[in-house]
DRENKE-84018 format. One record per residue (C-alpha): residue in one letter; x negated, y, z. Coordinates in steps of 0.1 Angstrom, whole numbers, padded with zeros to 4 digits, always signed. Layout:
% DRENKE-84018
aXYZ;...
//
This chain:
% DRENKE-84018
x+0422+0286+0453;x+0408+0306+0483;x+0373+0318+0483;x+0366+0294+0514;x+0374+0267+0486;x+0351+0280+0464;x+0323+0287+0485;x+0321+0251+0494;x+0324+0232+0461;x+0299+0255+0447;x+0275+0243+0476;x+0284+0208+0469;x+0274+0209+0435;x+0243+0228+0442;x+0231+0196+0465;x+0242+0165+0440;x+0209+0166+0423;x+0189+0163+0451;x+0218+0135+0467;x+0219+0115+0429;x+0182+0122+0418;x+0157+0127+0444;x+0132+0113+0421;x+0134+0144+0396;x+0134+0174+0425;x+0103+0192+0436;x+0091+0176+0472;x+0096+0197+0501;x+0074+0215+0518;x+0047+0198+0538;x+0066+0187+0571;x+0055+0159+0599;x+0089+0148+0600;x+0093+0143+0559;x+0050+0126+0559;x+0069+0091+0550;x+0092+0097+0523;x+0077+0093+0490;x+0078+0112+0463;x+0077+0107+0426;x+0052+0127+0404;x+0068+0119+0368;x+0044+0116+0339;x+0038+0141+0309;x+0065+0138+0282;x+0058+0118+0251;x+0057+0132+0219;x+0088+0112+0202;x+0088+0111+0166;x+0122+0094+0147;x+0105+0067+0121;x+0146+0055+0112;x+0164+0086+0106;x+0194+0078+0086;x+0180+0037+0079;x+0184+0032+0119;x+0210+0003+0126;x+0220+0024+0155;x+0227+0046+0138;x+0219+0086+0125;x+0202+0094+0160;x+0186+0058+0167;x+0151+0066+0170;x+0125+0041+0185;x+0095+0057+0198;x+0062+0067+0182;x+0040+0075+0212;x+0009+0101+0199;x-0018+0100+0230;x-0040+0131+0233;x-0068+0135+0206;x-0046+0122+0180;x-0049+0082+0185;x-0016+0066+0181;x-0006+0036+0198;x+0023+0027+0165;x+0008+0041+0134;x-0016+0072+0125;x-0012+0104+0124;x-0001+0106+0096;x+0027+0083+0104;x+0037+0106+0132;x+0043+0137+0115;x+0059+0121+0080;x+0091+0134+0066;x+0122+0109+0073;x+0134+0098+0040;x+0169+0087+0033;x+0171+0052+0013;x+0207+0049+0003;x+0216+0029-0031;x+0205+0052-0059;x+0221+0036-0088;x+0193+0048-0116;x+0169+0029-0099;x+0153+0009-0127;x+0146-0021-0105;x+0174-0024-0084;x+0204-0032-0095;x+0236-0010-0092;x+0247-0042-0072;x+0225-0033-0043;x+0239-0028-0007;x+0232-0001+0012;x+0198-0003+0030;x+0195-0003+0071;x+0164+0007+0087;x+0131-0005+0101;x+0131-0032+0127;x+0135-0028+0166;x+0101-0031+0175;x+0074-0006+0159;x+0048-0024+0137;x+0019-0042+0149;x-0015-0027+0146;x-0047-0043+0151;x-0075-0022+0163;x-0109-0023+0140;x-0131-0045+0158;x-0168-0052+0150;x-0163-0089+0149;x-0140-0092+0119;x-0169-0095+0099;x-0170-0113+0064;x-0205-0123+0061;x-0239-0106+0063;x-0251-0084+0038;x-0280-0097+0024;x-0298-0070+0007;x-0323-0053+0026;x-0314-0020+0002;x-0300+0009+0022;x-0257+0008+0021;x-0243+0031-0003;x-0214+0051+0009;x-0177+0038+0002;x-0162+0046-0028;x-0143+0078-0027;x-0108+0078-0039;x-0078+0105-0047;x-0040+0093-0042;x-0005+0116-0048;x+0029+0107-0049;x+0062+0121-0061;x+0098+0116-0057;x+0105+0130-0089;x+0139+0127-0108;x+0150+0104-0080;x+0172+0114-0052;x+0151+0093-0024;x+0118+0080-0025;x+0104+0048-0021;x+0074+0048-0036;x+0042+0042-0004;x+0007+0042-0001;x-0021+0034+0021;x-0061+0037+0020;x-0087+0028+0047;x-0122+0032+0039;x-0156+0023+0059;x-0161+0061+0063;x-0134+0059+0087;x-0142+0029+0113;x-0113+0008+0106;x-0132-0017+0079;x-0142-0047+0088;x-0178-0054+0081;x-0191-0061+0045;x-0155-0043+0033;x-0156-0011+0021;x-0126-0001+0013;x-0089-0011+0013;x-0059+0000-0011;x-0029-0001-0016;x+0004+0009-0034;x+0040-0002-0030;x+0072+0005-0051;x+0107+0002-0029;x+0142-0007-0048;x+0172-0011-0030;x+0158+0019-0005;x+0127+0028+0015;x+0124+0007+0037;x+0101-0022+0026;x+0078-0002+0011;x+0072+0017+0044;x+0067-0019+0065;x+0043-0030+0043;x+0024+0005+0044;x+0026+0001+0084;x+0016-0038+0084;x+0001-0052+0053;x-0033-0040+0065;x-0027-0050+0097;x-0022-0082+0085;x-0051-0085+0066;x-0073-0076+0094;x-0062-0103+0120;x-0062-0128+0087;x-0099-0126+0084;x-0113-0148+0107;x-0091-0173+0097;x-0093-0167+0060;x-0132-0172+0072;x-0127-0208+0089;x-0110-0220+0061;x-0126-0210+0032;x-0162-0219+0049;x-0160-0256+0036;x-0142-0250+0003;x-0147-0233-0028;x-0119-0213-0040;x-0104-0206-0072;x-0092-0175-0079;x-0080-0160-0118;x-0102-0132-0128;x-0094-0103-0140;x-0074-0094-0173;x-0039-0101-0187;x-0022-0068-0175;x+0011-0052-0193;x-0007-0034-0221;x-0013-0050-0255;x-0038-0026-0268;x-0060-0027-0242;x-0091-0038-0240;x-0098-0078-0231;x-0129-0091-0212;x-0155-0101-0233;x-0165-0140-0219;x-0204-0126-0225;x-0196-0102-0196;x-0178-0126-0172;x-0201-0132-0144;x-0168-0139-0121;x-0162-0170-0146;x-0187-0186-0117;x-0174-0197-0085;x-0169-0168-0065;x-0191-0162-0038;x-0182-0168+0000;x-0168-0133+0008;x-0147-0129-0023;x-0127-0161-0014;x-0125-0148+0019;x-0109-0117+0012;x-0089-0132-0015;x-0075-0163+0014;x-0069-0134+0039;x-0053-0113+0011;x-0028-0141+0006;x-0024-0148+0037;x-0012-0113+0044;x+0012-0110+0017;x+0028-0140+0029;x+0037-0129+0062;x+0047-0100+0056;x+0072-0114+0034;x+0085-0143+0056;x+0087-0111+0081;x+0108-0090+0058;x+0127-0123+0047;x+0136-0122+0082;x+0154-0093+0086;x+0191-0098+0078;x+0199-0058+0069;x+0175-0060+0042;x+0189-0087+0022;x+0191-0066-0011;x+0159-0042-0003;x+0121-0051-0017;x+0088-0038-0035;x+0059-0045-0050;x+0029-0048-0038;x-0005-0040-0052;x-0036-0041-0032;x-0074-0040-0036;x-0103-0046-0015;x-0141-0034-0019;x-0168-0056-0008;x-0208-0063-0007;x-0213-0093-0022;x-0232-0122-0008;x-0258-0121-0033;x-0279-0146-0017;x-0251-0165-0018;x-0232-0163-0049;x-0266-0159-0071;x-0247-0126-0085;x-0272-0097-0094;x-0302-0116-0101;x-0318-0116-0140;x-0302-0154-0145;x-0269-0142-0133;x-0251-0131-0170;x-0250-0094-0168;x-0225-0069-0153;x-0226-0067-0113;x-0258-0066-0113;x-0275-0047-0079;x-0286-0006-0081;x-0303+0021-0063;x-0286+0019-0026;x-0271-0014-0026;x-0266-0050-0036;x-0236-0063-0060;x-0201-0054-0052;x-0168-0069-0060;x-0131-0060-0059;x-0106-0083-0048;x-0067-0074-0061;x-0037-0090-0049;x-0002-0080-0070;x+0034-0087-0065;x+0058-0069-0089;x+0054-0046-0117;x+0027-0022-0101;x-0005-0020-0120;x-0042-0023-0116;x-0066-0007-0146;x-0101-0004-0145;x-0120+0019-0168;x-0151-0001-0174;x-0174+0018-0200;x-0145+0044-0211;x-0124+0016-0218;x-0094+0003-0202;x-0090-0029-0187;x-0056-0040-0168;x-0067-0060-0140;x-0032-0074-0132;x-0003-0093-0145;x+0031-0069-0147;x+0056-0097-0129;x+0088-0089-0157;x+0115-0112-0161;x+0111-0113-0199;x+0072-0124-0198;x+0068-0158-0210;x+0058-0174-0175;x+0082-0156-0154;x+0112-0165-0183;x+0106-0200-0175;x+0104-0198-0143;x+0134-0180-0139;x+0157-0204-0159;x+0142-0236-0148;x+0158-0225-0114;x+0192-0217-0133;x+0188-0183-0131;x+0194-0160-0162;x+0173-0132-0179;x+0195-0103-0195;x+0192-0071-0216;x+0206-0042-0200;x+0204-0018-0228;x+0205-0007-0262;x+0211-0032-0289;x+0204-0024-0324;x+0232-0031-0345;x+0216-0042-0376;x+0193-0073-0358;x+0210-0078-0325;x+0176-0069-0310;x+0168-0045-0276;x+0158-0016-0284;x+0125-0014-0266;x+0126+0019-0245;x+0162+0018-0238;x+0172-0008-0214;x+0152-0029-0189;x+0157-0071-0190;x+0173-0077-0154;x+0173-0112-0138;x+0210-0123-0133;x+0219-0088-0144;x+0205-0072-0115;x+0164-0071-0106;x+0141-0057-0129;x+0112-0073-0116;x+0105-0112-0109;x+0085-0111-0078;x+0086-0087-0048;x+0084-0085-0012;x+0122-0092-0001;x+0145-0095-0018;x+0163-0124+0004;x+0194-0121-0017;x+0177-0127-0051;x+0157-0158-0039;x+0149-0184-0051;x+0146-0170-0087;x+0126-0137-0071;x+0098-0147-0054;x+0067-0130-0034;x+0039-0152-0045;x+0011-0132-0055;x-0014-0133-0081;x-0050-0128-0073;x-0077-0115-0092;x-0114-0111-0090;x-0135-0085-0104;x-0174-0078-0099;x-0181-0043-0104;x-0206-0036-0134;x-0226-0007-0116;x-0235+0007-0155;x-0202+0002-0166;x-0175+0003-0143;x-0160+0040-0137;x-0131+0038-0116;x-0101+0014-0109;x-0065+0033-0112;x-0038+0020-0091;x-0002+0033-0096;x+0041+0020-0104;x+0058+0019-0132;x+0070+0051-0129;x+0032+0065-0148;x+0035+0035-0168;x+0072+0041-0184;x+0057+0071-0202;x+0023+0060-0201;x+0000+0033-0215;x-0027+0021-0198;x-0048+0033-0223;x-0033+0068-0218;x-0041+0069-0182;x-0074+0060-0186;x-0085+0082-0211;x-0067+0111-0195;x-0086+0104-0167;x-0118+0107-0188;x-0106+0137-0206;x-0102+0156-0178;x-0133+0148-0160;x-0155+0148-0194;x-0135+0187-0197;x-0152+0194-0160;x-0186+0215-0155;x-0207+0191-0137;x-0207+0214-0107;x-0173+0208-0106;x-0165+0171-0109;x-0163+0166-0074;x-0137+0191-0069;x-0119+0171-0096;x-0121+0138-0085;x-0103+0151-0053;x-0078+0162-0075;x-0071+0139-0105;x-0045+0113-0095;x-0019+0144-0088;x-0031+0157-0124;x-0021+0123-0137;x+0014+0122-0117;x+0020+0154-0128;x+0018+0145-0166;x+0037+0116-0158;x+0063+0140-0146;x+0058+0163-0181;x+0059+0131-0202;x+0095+0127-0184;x+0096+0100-0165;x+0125+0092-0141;x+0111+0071-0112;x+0090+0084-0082;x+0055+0081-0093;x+0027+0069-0071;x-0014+0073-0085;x-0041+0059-0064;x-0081+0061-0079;x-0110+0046-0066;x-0141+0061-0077;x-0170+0032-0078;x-0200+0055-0093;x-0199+0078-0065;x-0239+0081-0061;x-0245+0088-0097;x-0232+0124-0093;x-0254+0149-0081;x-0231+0160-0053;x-0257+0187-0035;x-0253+0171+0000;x-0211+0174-0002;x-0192+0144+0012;x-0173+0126-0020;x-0146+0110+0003;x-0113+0119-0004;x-0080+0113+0005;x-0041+0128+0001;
//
């Protein structure tokens, strides 16, 4: 080739850009013959964060975009969202929920979850005492992978300290254990709360001319815990107007979340559980909760009326309050061996089976090694999903109402099975107690921060196998002398 040659395919290919892509060139210098030809000034990059990793259905590199706009405000999710660690769901076969049956999970859905931005107006009601607010309740939240080779456990937390609480809420909560892979548990930590915002104002038409009925509290998986006493049952009235509220919007949420999961073809053999609870004012004027007349327990304090939680569960997660040292589940564990869920179950024609041990003398399970499995495959009888296992698996949830003794009631531990295979509830709570009755007083704050990753971690010592999620909620925040710090915690 002769240098002639040379010289002028090099200056070709130095002049394609500017011929192809005008657009991306810097503009010539100012010129009265070039005035007319315009220019494009492109924008600043993005920052692009990959939410799908490996779960993308197109595949490893299939990204779609999480767009982080300048003082930290995301437009998809929160910060925290942005920056998270992609986590690989792929079948793991010890999972205790999902059976070894399970196909391989595929990723989050083409469009990034919906977020509703806090707004003033979704408002459940007036609070009626003229007593000064008292400041949400603090909470402390960890969670491990542990033994497991991916993990699937999720939770979320959005308090009134932080804006995004509707008015008369004080805080929501929230844990969620994935089988099958990740990828459930992380929609509903993107959307359940979303979804329980924008349900509010209708939860609020509805449930103006009716009187709901919600369970209350009790019936969780332990048997040695403590039941409630029907002397200190205030919620045995009809709950006031914001409970129901809550509770209706609650529902609501779960249920569309699940029709939008049920949706979603590549996640046929994925799900989770669902455990969530809500902190509210109550309408005292209202419900009559508080006053002398009212029964006890609930009753109003220094820097506030009454207040009331509201839990919603699907699955096996749990719910335990420590009311007066004592613990007290709040939920229902959704097993296919419990009495309700058995018949259930078969009166669909599906089958409940031991996967386990069997003791050779009696023919019994031995408890502790095996799990009962629905059809030989789920270890739980309701989730979120689960398309393949329907109509035997199903994601109604139960809903429970709770108002908050101000004497008695400590704090409310939220966590999966993975702290309840090796531990009671019982044993949670009064290692909870343990550990903050072993704490100088100067120090309890400090502690609270810290307990639900002291709890995970003697899950983990105890040797349990599952990723293990622990979320507190502190209710007697204002009885510590806290010399001016800020209580409000979160991991």
């Amino acid at each position: 080739m002769t240098t002639s040659r040379v010289w002028m395919m090099a200056t070709i290919a130095s002049l394609v850009p500017s011929i192809v892509y005008p657009c991306t060139t810097a503009p010539p210098p100012p010129s009265r013959h070039r005035r007319k030809r315009a220019w494009a000034i492109l924008p600043p990059p993005l920052v692009v964060v990959d939410h799908r990793g490996r779960n993308g259905p197109g595949g490893i590199n299939a990204p779609y975009h999480h767009r982080v706009r300048r003082g930290g405000d995301s437009t998809t999710g929160s910060v925290e969202d942005a920056a998270a660690t992609v986590r690989g769901s792929a079948i793991d076969c010890d999972d205790d929920d999902a059976g070894c049956g399970a196909s391989s999970s595929v990723g989050m859905p083409s469009t990034p979850p919906i977020v509703v931005p806090p707004s003033p107006s979704l408002s459940v009601g007036a609070v009626t005492s003229m007593s000064p607010p008292r400041r949400p309740p603090s909470y402390s939240a960890w969670s491990v992978r542990g033994e497991r080779r991916y993990m699937e456990d999720e939770y979320f937390a959005e308090s009134a300290g932080g804006g995004g609480v509707p008015g008369g809420i004080t805080l929501f909560a929230a844990v969620f254990d994935g089988h099958g892979g990740s990828a459930v548990s992380r929609y509903l930590r993107q959307n359940l709360y979303a979804s329980f915002q924008a349900a509010l104002p209708s939860a609020a038409a509805s449930s103006s001319s009716s009187s709901s009925s919600y369970e209350v509290g009790g019936g969780g998986g332990d048997d040695d815990v403590a039941p409630i006493d029907d002397e200190r049952r205030p919620t045995m009235r009809a709950i006031d107007r914001r409970s129901s509220i809550v509770a209706s919007a609650l529902e609501a949420a779960l249920d569309k979340v699940d029709t939008e999961v049920g949706n979603i073809s590549h996640w046929s053999f994925q799900g989770s559980t669902a455990l969530a609870i809500v902190v509210h004012e109550n309408d005292d004027a209202k419900a009559g909760v508080g006053d002398d007349g009212g029964g006890g327990g609930g009753g109003g304090c220094e820097g506030g009326g009454s207040r009331s939680i509201v839990v919603a569960n699907v699955g096996d997660s749990r719910a335990v309050l420590c009311r007066a040292g004592r613990a007290m589940d709040l939920t229902r564990d959704h097993k296919p061996n419990d009495d309700v869920e058995r018949r259930r179950i078969e009166g669909r024609g599906g089958t409940v089976e031991w996967c386990g041990e069997v003791d050779d003398a009696t023919g019994r399970p031995v408890r502790g090694a095996g799990v009962y499995r629905i059809n030989g495959n789920l270890a739980l009888s309701r989730s979120i999903g689960d398309r393949a296992e329907r109509p035997w698996v199903i994601g109604t949830a139960d809903i429970f109402h709770h108002v908050i003794d101000e004497d008695d009631d400590a704090f409310v531990l939220l966590a999966t099975d993975g702290l309840f295979d090796v531990m009671s509830s019982r044993e949670a709570v009064s290692f909870v107690n343990d550990l903050m009755g072993r704490t100088h007083p100067e120090d309890r704050l400090g502690m609270r921060r810290n307990v639900a990753r002291y709890v995970v971690e003697e899950a983990i010592r105890r040797g349990t196998c599952d990723n293990v999620t622990v979320l507190i909620v502190w209710f007697d925040d204002d009885k510590l002398e806290l010399s001016g710090a800020n209580p409000k915690t979160s991991q």
